[in-house]
N, C-alpha and C positions, 0 to 999 in steps of 0.2 A: 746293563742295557735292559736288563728283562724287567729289571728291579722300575726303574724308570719307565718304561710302558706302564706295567701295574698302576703305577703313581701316576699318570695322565690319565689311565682309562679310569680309576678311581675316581681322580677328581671332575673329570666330561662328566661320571656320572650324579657324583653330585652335584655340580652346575645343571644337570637336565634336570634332577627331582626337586633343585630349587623352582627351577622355572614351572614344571610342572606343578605343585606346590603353588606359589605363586597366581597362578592360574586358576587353579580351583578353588583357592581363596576370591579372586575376582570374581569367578563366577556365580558363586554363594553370596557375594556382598552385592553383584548385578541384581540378582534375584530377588535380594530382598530390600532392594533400593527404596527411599524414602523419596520420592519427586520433590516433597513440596519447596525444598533448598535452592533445587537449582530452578524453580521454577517460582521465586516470592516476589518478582516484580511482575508478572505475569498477573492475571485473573483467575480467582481459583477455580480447580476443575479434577472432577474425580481423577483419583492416581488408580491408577492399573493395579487391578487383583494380585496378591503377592503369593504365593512365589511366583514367578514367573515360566514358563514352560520355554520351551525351543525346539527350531528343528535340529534334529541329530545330524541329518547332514553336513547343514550348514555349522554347525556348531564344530564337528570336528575338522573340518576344512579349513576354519577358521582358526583352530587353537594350534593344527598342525602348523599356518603360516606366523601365527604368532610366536609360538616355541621358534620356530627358525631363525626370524628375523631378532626377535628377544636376544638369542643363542649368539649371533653374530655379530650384535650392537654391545652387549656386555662383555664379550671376548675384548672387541677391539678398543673399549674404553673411551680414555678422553682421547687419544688420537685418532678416532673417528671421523670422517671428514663431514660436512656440512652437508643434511639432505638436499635434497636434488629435487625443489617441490615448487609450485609457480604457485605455492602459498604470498604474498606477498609481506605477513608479518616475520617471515626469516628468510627473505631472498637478499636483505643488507649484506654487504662486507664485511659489518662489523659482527655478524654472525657463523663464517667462516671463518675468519679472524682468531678467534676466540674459541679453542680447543672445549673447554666446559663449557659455552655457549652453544657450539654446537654439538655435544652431546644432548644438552638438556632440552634441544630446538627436535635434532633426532628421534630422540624418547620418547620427547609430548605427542609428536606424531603421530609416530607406532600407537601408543598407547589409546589413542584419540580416534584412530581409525578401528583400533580391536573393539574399543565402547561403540564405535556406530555399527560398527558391522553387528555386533550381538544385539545391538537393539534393532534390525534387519534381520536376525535370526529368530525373531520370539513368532513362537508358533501361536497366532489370536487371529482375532478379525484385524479389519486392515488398520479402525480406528484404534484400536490398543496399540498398535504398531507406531500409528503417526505419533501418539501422545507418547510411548515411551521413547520414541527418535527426537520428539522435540524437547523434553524433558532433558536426554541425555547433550543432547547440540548445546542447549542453554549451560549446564554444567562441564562443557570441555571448554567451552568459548572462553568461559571465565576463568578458565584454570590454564588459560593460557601461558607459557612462562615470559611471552613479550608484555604481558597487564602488570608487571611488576618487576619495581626498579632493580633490584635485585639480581634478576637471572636475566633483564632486558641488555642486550650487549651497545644495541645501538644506543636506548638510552643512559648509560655507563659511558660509553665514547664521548658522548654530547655533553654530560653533566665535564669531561675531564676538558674537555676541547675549551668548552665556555668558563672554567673553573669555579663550575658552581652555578650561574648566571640560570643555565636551563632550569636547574632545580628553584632558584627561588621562581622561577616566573610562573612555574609549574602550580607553586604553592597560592603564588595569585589567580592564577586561573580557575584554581580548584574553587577560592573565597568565591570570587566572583561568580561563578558557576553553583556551586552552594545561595546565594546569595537571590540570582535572581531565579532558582528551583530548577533546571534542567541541562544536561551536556550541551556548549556549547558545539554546535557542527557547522558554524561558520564563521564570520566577525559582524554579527549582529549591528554595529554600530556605525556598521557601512550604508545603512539600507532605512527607507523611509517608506512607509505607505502615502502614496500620494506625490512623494518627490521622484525618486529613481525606482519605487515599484506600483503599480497599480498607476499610472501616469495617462492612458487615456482620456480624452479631452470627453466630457458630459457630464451630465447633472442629475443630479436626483429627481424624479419627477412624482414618485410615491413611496410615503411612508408609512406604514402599517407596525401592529405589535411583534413581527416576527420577521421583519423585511423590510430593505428600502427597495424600488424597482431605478433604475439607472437605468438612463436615454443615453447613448453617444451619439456625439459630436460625427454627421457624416464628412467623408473624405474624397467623397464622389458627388459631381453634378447632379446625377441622379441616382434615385435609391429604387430597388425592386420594390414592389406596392407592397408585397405582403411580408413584415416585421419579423423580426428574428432574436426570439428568445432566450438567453441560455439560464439554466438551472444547475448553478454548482452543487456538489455535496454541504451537506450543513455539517458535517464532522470537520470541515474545513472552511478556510475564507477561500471567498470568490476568488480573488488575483492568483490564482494561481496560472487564471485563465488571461491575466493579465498583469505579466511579471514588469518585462521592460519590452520596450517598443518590438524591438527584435527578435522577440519571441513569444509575442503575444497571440495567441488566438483571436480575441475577442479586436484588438486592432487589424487581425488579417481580414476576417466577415467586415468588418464597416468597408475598409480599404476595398475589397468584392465588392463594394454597392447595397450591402444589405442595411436598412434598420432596423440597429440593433439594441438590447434590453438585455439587462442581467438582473437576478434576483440577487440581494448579499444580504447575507441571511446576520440576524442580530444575534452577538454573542451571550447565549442567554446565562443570567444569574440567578438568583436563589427565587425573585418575581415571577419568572416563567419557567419554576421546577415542575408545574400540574401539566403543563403541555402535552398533548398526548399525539399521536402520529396524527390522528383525523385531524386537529387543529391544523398540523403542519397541512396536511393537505388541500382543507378547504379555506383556511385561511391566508394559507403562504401560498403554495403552485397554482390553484385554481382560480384566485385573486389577481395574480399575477400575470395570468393567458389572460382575465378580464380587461384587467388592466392595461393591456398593452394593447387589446383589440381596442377600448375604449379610443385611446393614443391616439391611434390611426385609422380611428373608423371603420374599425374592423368589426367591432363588437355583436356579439349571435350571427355574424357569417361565417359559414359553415367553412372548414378550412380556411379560416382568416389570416394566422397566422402559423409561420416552423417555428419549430423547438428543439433544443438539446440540452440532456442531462446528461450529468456525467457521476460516474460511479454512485452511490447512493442517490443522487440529485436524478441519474436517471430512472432508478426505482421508481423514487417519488413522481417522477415527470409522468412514469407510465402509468401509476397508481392513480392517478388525478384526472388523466383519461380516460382510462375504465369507470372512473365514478361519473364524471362526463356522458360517456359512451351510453352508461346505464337510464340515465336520465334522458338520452336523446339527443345529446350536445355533443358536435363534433367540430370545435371550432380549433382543433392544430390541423393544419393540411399536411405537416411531414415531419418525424421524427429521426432525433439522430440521437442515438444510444451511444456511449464513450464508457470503455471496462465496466461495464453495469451488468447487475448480477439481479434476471428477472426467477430463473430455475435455481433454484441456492441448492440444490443436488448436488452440485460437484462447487463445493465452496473452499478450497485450498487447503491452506494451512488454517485458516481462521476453525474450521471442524474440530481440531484438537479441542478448540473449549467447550463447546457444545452440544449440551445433553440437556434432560432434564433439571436433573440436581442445579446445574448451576444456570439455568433459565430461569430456577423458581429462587434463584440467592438471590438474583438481582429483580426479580419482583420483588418478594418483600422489603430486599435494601431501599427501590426507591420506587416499584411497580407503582404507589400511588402520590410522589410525589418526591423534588428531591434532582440533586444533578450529577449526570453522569462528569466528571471532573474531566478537562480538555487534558491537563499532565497526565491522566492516566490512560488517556487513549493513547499521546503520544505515546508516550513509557512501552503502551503494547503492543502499537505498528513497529515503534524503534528493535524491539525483542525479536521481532520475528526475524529479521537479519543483523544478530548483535554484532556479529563479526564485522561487518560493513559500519552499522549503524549506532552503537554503542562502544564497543573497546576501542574500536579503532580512535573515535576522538579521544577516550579514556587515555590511552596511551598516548597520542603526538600533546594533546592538550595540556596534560599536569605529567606522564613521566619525562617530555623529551620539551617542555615550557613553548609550544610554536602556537601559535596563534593561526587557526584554519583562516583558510583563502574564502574571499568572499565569493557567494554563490547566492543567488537570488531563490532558488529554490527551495535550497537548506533553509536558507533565511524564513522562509513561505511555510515551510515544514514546522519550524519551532513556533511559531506563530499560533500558540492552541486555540481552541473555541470546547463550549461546554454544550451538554446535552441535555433536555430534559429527561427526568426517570423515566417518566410513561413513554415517551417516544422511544427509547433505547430500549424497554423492557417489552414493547410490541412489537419493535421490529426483530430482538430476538429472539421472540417464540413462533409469530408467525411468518418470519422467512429464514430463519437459519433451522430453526430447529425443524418448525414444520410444513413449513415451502408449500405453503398456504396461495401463494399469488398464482401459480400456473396450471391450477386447478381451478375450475371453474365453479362458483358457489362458495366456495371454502374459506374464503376474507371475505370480512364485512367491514367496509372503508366509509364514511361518512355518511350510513346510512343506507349503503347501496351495497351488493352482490358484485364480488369484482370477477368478471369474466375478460380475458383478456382475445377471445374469440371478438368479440366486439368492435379492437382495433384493427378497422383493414384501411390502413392509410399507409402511404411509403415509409419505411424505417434504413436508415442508415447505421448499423451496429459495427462497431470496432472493436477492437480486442489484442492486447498486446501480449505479444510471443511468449516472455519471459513476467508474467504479473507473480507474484506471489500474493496478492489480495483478491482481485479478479480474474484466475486463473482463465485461461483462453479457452480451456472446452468449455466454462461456466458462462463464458460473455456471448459463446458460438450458443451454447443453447436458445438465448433469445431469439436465433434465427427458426426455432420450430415453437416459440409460444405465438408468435405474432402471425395473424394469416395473413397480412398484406404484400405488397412486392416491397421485397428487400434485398439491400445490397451488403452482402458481409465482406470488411477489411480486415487483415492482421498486420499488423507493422510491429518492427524489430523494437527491442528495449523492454521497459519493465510498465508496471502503472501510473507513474507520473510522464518521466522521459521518452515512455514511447507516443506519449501524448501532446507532452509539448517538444514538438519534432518541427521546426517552423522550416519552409521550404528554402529559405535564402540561405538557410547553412549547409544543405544539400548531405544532410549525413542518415544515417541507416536508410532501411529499406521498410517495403511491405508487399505483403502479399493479395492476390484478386485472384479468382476463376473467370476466366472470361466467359466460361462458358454460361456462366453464372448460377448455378447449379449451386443447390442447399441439400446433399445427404442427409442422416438423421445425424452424424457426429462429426468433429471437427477435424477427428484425423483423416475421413474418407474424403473432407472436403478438399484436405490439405493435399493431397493425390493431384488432383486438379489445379492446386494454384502455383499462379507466376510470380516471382519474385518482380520487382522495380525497385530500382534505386533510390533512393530521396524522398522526401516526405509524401505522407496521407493525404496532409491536408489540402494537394493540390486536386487528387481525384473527387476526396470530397467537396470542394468548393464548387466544381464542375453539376457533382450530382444535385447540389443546394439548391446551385442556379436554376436548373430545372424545375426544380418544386416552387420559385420564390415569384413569378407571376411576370407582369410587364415592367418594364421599368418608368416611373415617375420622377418630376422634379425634385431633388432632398429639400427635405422641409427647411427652411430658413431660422426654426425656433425648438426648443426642444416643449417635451407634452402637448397639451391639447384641452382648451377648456377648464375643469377644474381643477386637471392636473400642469399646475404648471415647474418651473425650474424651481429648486431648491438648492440645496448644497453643492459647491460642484464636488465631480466627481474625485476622487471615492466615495464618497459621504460620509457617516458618522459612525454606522454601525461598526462597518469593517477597523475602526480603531481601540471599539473595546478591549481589552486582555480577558484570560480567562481568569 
């Protein structure tokens, strides 16, 4: 008996100085991690000074819970039973199922959560931290064991169920997906610009080198006098703003009574790689408020017509303002800001890449001419949640052969557009890097000093809960660059879905201060605010109404004078590819 104790306590203690072992092999190989692997679809961007440091604290708190857990998963082997995780790449059956399935589902865990916590442990500044958390996130994502057919148990079930069937379609999906250059995240071939998406009734009424402007069709007896602009992102097509009828913004404003105008911006090719942001501004947004005042005989009336940008688009919208402003020209009566990031201080995730060094790769890559590629923007929004937006089609699309459900969104999403060099290489030195716009003097936009002290017109800013692009204390900041009266909303979801939230589906929520009260930060604001049920959009169409003047008869014709109908609606630009 005594002989057998020896022999147990011998062998525990081998099993603990493997793990131990183990261990500090990991941590030596943590420390002296090479990023740029798990990070080659990414943008490149300095990798964190090596070795790496830590806190001791947290590092031994850390190795002690890893030893344990390590300790009691290799005891119990393959009869292990299936974690207990609301992961959803191993909450299948066919993952409990499957004795080494869910070990190896187990394991990756463990292992996956001890990589994130050490890179939580590294004793730096905050930004060393985010870029070695997202560096390691990008490299567990992929090392998932459900991305390969191999140790994926569901996709093993499926290939045996279908005999075979799954894998070959898998193998066509891959071609095809190979073929037209990016993961499929929906069934593309369901969806049409102009038939069942972007389906609003209007026409073109001006065409410029960088823009068509689009009149709708009103839906109302009569339309409020003063016109209603919107300014989508140029990193994206306009319909986003008008998917299908049901969930359209830009049909819910007409249906309000407004006339209304979208900018959709041209998908620019190799011809307009010189473009440089001041183009954009004085030739596309500034052209654009012209244009529309023109329209409706608004033109050099002072608050002639509202506006809203949305995410970059409202940058732009406020940039073009401020040049306005500087000039003496106040012709928006009221602004509505959507995730738009005017204070780029607290800019998300998107910080990991930006520094100098890689401010000054992409000036000379294409600083004086030259195009930012629409796949590689995709490629780097999709990265930042690969888990969602990458493996996941990885996986259902070519390991388990299924064909994603159509989704007008996704569809809106793969849809790329390209960038000029100069505009992408101006706006990331003087708002990412050096957050130039909310400083008064410090951007020089079209010739003029942009002071954004100058906008004291009503602003309606939004900002959703959960963005990982426009994170919500960055979209709340707007409410202290702008000195006019302003209304700040937050509503539930991310940066698309919290935005297109249409009121007849009556799902998530948002938040208001009635008291109406703007603290200097977003969490003391948040102290204050009430939750409501159901969409934004109804609060804001309320506060629109206000801004948007008497009401008049709806025009009977679209444009005005020189501008007349063109193409109908969509028009031309929004069909080019990237």
């Amino acid at each position: 008996m005594e002989d057998q104790k020896d022999l147990w306590a011998q062998t525990a203690a081998q099993f603990q100085e493997t793990l131990s072992q183990s261990w500090t092999k990991a941590l030596v190989n943590f420390q002296n991690l090479d990023f740029s692997a798990a990070t080659a679809a990414m943008p490149p961007m300095a990798a964190p000074s090596a070795p790496l440091h830590f806190s001791t604290e947290k590092l031994q708190q850390l190795q002690q819970q890893y030893l344990s857990e390590a300790a009691v998963l290799l005891t119990q082997g393959f009869s292990a039973a299936a974690p207990k995780t609301d992961d959803k790449r191993f909450s299948g059956a066919a993952w409990s199922d499957n004795p080494l399935a869910a070990y190896t589902a187990a394991l990756y865990l463990l292992n996956s959560r001890t990589l994130m916590g050490l890179a939580d442990a590294v004793d730096s500044d905050e930004k060393t931290r985010n870029r070695v958390r997202f560096a390691v996130e990008q490299g567990v994502a992929a090392a998932a064991p459900s991305n390969f057919l191999a140790f994926n148990a569901e996709a093993q079930k499926k290939a045996i169920e279908t005999k075979g069937e799954s894998i070959a379609k898998g193998l066509q999906n891959l071609l095809h997906d190979v073929n037209q250059g990016h993961v499929s995240m929906t069934d593309e071939s369901l969806f049409t610009v102009g038939k069942n998406v972007a389906t609003t009734e209007g026409a073109v009424v001006f065409t410029g080198e960088l823009f068509e402007l689009i009149e709708y069709k009103p839906l109302t007896a009569k339309v409020f006098e003063k016109p209603f602009l919107l300014v989508p992102p140029c990193i994206n097509k306009f319909y986003i703003l008008d998917l299908q009828p049901e969930n359209s913004l830009i049909r819910y404003a007409v249906a309000q009574g407004h006339r209304t105008f979208v900018v959709s911006w041209r998908n620019p090719q190799a011809d307009l790689g010189h473009k440089t942001w001041d183009d954009y501004i004085e030739d596309a947004v500034i052209k654009a408020i012209a244009v529309t005042g023109d329209i409706v005989g608004k033109s050099g009336v002072e608050g002639g017509i509202n506006a809203l940008g949305f995410c970059v688009g409202g940058t732009m919208l406020t940039t073009a303002l401020a040049v306005l402003a500087a000039r003496g020209q106040h012709p928006v009566a009221s602004a509505t800001l959507l995730t738009t990031l005017l204070d780029f201080n607290d800019s998300g995730i998107m910080d990991v890449f930006i520094d100098e060094a890689f401010v000054q790769f992409r000036e000379k890559e294409m600083g004086q001419g030259g195009l930012m590629k629409g796949r590689d923007l995709a490629s780097t929004f999709s990265f930042l949640r690969p888990n969602d937006l990458v493996w996941n089609y990885v996986v259902g699309n070519y390991l388990k052969g299924e064909t994603p459900p159509p989704f007008d969104l996704l569809y809106w999403n793969s849809d790329a557009t390209n960038l000029p060099g100069p505009f992408y290489a101006w706006y990331l030195r003087n708002t990412y890097l050096e957050n130039k716009l909310v400083n008064p003097g410090a951007a020089t936009v079209c010739g003029e000093q942009i002071d954004l002290g100058l906008l004291d017109l009503p602003v309606y800013v939004y900002g959703s809960r959960e963005d990982h692009i426009v994170p919500i204390g960055g979209a709340y900041a707007s409410t202290q660059a702008l000195p006019g009266k302003k209304r700040f909303v937050m509503g539930a979801s991310g940066h698309i879905a919290g935005v297109i939230n249409p009121p007849a589906k009556n799902k998530r929520s948002y938040w208001i201060r009635g008291d109406g009260k703007l603290p200097k930060t977003h969490a003391a604001w948040l102290q204050g605010a009430v939750e409501h049920p159901g969409s934004w959009w109804t609060d804001w169409s309320q506060w629109l109404q206000a801004q948007a003047g008497k009401q008049i008869a709806a025009p009977k014709t679209y444009g005005r004078g020189k501008y007349k109908a063109g193409t109908p609606a969509p028009g031309n630009y929004v069909l080019a590819k990237a």
